[in-house]
Residue frames as a rotation matrix with the C-alpha (Angstrom) as fourth column:
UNK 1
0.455 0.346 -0.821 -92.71
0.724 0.392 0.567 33.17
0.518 -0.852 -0.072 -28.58
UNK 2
0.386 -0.282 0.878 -92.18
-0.150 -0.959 -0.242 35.46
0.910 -0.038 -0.412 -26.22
UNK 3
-0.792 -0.598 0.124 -89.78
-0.077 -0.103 -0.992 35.96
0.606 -0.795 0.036 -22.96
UNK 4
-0.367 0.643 0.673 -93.04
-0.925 -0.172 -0.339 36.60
-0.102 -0.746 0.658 -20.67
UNK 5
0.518 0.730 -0.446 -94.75
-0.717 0.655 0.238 33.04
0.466 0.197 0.863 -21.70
UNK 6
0.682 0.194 -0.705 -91.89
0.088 0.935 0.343 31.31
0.726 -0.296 0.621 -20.27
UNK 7
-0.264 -0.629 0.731 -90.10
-0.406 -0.615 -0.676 33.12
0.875 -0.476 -0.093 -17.70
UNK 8
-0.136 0.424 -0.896 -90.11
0.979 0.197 -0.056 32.17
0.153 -0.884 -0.442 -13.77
UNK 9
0.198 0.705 0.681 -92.18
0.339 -0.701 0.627 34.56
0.920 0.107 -0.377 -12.50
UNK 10
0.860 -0.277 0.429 -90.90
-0.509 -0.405 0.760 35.16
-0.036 -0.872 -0.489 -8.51
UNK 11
0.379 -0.824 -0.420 -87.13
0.438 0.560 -0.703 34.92
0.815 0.083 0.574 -8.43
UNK 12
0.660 -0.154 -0.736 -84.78
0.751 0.100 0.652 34.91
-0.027 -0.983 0.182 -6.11
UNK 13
0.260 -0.020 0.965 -83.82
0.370 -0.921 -0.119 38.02
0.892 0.388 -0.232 -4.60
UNK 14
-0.263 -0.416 -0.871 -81.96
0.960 -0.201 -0.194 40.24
-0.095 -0.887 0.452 -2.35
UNK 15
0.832 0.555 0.021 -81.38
0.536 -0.813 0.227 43.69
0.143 -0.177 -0.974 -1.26
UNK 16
-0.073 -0.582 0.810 -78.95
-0.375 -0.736 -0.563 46.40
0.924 -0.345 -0.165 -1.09
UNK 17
0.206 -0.011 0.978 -77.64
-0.898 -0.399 0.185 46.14
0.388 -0.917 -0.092 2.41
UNK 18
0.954 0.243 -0.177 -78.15
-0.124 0.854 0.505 42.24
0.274 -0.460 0.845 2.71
UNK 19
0.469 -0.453 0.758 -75.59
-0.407 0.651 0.641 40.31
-0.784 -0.609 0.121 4.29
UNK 20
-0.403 -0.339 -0.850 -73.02
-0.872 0.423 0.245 37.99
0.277 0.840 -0.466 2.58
UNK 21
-0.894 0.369 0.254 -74.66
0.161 0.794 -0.587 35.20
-0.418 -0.483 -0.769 5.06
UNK 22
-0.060 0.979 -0.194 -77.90
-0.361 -0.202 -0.910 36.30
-0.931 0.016 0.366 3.94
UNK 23
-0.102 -0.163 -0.981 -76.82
-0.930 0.367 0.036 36.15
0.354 0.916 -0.189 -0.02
UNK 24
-0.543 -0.441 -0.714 -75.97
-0.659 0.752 0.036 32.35
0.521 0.490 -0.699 0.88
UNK 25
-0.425 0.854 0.301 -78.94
0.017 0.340 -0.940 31.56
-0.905 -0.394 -0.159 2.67
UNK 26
-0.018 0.995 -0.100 -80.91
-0.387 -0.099 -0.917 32.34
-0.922 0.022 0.387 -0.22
UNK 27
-0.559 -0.667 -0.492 -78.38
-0.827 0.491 0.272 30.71
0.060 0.560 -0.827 -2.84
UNK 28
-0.942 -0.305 0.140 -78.60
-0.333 0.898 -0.286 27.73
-0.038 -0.316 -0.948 -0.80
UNK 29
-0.292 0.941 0.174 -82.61
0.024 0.189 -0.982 27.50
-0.956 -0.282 -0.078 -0.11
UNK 30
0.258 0.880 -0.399 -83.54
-0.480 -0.242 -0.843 28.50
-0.839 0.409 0.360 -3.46
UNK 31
-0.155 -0.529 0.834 -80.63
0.449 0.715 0.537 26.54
-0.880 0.457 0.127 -5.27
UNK 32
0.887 -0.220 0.405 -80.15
0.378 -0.157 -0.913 28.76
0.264 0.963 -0.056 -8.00
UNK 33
-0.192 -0.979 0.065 -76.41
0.977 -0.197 -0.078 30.54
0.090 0.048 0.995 -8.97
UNK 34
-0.798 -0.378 0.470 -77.63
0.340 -0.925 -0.167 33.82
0.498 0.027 0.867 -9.14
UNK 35
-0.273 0.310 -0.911 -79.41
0.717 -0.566 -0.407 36.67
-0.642 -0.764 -0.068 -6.96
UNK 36
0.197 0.112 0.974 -81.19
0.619 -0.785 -0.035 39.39
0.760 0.610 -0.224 -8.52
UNK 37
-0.474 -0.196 -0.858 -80.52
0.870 -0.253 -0.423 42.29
-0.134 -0.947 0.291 -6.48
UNK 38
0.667 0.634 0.392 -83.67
0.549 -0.773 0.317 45.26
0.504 0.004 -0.864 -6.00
UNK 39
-0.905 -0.392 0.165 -82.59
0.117 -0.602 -0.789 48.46
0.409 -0.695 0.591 -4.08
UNK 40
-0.940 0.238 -0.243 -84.72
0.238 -0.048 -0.970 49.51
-0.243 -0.970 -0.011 -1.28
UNK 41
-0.130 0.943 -0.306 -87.84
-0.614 -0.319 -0.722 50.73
-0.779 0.094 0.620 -3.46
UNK 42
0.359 0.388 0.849 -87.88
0.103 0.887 -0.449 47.51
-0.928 0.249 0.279 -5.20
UNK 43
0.639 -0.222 -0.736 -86.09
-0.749 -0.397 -0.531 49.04
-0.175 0.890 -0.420 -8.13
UNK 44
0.858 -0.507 0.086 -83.79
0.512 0.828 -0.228 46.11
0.045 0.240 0.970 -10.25
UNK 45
0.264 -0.964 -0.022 -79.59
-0.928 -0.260 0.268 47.40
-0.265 -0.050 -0.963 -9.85
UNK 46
0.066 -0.746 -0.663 -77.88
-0.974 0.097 -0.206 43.96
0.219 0.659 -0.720 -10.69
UNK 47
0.903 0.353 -0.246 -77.54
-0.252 0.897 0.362 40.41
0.349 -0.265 0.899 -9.87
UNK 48
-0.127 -0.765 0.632 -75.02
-0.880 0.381 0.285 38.53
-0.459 -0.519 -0.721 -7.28
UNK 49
0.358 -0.221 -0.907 -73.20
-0.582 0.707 -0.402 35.08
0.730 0.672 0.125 -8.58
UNK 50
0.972 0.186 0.141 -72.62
-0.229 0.639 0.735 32.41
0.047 -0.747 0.664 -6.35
UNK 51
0.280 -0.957 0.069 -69.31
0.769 0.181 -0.614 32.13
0.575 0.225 0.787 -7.78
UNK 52
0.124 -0.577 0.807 -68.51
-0.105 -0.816 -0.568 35.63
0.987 -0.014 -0.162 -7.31
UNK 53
0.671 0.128 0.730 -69.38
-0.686 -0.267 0.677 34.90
0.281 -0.955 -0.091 -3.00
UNK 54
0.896 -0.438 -0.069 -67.13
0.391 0.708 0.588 31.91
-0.209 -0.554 0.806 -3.12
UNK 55
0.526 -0.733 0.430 -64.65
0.455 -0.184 -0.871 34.06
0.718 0.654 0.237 -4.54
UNK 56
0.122 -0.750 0.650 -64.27
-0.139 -0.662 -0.737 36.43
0.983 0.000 -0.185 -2.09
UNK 57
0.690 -0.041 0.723 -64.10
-0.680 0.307 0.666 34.08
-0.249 -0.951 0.184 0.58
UNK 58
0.713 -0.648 -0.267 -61.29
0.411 0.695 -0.590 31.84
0.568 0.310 0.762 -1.48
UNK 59
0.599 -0.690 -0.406 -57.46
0.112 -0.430 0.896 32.74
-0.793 -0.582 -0.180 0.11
UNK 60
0.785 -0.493 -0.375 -55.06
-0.569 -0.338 -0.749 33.37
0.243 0.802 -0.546 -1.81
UNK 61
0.740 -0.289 -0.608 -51.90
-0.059 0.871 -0.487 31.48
0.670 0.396 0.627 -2.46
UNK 62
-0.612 -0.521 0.595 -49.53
-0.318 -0.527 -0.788 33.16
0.724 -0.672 0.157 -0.18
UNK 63
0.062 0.675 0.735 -52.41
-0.997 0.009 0.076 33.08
0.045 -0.738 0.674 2.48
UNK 64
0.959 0.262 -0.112 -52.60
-0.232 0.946 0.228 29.00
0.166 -0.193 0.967 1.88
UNK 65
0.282 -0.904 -0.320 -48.95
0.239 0.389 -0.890 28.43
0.929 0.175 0.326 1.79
UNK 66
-0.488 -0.437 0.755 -48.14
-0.480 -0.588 -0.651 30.53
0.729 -0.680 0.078 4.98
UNK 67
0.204 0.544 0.814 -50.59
-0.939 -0.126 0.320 28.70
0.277 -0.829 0.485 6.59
UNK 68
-0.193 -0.853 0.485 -48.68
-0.695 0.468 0.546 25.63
-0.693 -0.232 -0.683 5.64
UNK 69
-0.522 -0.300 -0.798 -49.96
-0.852 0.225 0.472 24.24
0.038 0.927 -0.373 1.28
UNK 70
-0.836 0.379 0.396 -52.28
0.162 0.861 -0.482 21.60
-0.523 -0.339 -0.782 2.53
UNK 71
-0.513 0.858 -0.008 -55.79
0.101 0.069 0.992 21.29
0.852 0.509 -0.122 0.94
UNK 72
0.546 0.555 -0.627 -57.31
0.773 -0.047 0.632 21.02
0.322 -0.830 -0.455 4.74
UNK 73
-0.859 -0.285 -0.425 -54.82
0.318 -0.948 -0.007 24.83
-0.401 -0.141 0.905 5.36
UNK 74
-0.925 0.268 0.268 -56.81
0.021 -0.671 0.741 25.90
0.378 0.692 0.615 2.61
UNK 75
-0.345 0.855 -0.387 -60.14
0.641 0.516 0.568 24.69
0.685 -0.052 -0.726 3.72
UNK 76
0.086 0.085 -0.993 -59.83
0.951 -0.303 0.057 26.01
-0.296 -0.949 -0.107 7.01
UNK 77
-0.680 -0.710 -0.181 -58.65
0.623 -0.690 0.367 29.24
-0.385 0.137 0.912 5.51
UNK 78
-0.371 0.921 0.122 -61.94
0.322 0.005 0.947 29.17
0.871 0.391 -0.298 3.32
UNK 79
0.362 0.880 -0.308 -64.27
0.736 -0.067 0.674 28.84
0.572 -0.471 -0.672 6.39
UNK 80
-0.180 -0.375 -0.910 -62.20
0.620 -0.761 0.191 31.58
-0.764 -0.529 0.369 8.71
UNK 81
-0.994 0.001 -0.112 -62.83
-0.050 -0.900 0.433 33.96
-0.100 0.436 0.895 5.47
UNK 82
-0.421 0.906 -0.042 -66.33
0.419 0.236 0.877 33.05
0.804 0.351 -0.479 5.39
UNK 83
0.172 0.568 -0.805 -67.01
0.983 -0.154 0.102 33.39
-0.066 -0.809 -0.584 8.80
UNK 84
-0.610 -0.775 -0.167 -64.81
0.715 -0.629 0.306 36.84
-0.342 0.067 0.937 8.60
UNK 85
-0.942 0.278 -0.190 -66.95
-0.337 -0.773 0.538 38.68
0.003 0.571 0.821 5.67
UNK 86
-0.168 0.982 -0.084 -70.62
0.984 0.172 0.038 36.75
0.051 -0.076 -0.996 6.68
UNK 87
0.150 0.631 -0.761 -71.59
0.850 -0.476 -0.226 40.00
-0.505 -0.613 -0.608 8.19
UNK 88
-0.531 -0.039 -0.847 -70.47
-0.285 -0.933 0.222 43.10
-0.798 0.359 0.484 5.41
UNK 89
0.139 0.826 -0.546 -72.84
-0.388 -0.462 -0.797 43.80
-0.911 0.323 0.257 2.84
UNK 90
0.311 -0.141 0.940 -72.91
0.645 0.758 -0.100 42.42
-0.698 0.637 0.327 -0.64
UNK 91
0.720 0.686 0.104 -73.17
0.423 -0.315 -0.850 45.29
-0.550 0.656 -0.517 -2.52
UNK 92
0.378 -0.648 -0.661 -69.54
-0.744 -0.638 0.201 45.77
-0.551 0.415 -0.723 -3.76
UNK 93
-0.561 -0.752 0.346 -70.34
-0.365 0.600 0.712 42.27
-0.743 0.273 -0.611 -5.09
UNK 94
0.098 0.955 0.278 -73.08
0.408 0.216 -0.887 42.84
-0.908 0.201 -0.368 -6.67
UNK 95
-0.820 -0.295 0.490 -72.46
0.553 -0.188 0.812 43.13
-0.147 0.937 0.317 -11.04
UNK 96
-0.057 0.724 -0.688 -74.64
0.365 -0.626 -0.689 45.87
-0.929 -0.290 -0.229 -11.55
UNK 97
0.034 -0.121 -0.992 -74.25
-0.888 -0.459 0.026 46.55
-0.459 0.880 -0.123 -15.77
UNK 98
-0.572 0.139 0.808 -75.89
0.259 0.966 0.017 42.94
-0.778 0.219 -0.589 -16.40
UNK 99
-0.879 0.448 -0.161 -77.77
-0.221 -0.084 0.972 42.22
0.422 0.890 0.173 -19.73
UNK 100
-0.879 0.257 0.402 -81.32
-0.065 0.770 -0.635 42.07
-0.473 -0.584 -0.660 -19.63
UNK 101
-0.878 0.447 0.172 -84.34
0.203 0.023 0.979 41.59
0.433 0.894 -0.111 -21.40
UNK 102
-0.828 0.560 0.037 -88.11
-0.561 -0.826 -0.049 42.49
0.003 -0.062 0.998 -21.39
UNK 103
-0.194 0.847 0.495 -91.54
-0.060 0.494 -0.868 40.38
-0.979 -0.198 -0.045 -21.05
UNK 104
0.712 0.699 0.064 -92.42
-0.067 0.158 -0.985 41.27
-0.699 0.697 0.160 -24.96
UNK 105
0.043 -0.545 -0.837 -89.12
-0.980 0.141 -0.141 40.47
0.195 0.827 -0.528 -26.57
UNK 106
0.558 0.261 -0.788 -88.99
-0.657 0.718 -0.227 37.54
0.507 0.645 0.573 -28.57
UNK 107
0.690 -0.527 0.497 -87.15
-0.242 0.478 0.844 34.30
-0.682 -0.702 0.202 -26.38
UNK 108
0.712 -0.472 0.520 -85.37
0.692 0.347 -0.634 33.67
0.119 0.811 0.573 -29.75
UNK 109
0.738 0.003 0.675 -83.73
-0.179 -0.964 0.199 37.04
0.651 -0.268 -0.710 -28.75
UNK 110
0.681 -0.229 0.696 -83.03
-0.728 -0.108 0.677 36.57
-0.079 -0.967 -0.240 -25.48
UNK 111
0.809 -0.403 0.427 -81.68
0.311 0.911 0.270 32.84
-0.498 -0.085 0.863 -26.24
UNK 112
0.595 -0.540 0.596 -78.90
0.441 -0.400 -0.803 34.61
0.672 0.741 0.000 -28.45
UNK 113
0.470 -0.331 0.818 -78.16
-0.638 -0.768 0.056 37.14
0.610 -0.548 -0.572 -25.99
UNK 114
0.774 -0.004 0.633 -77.51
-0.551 0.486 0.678 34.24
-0.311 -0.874 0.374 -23.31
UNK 115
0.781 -0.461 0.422 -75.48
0.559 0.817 -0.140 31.72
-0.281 0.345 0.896 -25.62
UNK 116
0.500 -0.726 0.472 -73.16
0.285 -0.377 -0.881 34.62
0.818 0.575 0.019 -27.12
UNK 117
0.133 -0.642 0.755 -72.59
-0.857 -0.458 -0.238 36.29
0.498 -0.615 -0.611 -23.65
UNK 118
-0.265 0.011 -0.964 -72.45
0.406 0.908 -0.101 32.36
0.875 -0.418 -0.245 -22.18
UNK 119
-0.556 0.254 0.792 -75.28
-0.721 -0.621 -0.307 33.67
0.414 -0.742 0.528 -19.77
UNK 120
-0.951 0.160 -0.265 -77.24
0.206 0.966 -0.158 31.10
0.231 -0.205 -0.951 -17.64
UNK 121
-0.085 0.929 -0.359 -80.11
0.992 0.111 0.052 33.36
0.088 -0.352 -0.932 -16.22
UNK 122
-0.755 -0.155 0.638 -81.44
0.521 -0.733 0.439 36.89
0.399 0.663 0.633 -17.41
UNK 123
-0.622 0.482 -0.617 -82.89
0.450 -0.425 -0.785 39.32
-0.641 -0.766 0.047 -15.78
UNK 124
-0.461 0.463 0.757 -86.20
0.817 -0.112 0.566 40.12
0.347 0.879 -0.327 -16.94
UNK 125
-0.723 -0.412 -0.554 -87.20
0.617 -0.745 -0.252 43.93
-0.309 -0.525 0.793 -16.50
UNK 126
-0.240 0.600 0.764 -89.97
0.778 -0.351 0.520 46.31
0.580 0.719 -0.383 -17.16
UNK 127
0.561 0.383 0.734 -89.42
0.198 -0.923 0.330 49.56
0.804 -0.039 -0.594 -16.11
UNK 128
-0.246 -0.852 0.463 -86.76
-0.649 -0.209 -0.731 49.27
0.720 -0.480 -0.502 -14.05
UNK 129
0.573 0.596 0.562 -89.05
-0.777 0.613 0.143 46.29
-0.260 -0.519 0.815 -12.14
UNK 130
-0.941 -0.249 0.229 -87.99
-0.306 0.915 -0.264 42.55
-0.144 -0.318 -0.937 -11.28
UNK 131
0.086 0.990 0.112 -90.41
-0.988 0.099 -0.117 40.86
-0.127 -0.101 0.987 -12.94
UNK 132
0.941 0.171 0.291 -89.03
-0.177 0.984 -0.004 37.46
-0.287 -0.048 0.957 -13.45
UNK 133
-0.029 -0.981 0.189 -85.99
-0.541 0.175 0.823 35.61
-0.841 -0.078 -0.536 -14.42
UNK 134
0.793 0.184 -0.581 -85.38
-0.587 0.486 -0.647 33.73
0.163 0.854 0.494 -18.02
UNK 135
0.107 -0.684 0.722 -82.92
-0.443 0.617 0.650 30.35
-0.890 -0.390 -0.237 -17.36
UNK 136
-0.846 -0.443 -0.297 -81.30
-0.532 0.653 0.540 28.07
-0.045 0.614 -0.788 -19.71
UNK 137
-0.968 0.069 0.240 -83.56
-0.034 0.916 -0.399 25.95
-0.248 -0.395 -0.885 -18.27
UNK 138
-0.194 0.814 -0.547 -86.69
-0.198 -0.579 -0.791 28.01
-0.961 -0.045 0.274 -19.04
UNK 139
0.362 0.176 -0.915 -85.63
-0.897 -0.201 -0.393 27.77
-0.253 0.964 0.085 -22.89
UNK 140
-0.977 -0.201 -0.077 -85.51
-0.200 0.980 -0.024 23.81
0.080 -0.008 -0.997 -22.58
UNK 141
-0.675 0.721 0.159 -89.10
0.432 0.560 -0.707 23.96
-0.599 -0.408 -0.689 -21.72
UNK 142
0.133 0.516 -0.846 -89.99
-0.659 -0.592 -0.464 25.96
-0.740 0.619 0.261 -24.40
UNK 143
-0.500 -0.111 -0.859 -88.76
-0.821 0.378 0.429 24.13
0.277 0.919 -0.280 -26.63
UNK 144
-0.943 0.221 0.250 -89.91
0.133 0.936 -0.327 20.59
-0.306 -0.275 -0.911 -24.76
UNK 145
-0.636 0.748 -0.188 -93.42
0.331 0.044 -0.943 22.35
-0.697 -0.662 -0.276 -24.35
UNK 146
0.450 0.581 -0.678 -93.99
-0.487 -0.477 -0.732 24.07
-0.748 0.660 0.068 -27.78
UNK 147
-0.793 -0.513 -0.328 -92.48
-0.543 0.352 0.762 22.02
-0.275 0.783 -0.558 -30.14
């Protein structure tokens, strides 16, 4: 079986340039963890992690303590860095030397690649194109659907 038979076929995607508000608009709406991310001529460059945006809006310890070690310091601390970096660009958070795979390689492949690097969702490429996305989930429904 191949990657192309059960790939999603329009993932979710940004741009160079977006926004970190933008990134978590489309997090949030499309409810997945990760962003591919195109540059301006639609070319694939890397994928953004939901994790990685809550990172760099966490505080640091120092930062929570000074503000006075509370769980509602911290909170608050959270949304004042959120609000803070909404508006600069993603792209120094954007992992850009991800793994990815092709439409005509085997999903038996890919499913390896995903479980050894303890990937959740793989960019699928052809020719430097965004042509779909390969989930855990995807290879649950292979198996559900061809078995």
């Amino acid at each position: 079986m191949l990657v192309s038979e059960v790939m999603t076929a329009f993932p979710a995607y940004i741009r160079l340039g977006a926004t970190i508000r933008r990134a978590a608009e489309v997090i949030s709406v499309s409810e997945v963890g990760q962003l591919m991310v195109l540059d301006h001529d639609g070319r694939f460059v890397g994928a953004l992690a939901e994790e990685d945006l809550v990172r760099a809006m966490l505080p640091g310890f120092d930062d929570v303590t000074a503000a006075g070690g509370t769980l509602a310091d911290a909170f608050a601390l959270f949304l004042e860095r959120g609000r803070t970096l909404a508006d600069r660009v993603v792209d120094p958070l954007v992992v850009r030397d991800t793994a990815t795979v092709r439409p005509a390689d085997e999903l038996a492949r890919a499913a390896i690649v995903m479980l050894e690097r303890n990937i959740r969702r793989l960019p699928v490429v052809d020719d430097g194109t965004l042509v779909g996305t390969l989930s855990r989930a995807d290879l649950c429904r292979a198996v559900i659907y061809h078995s």
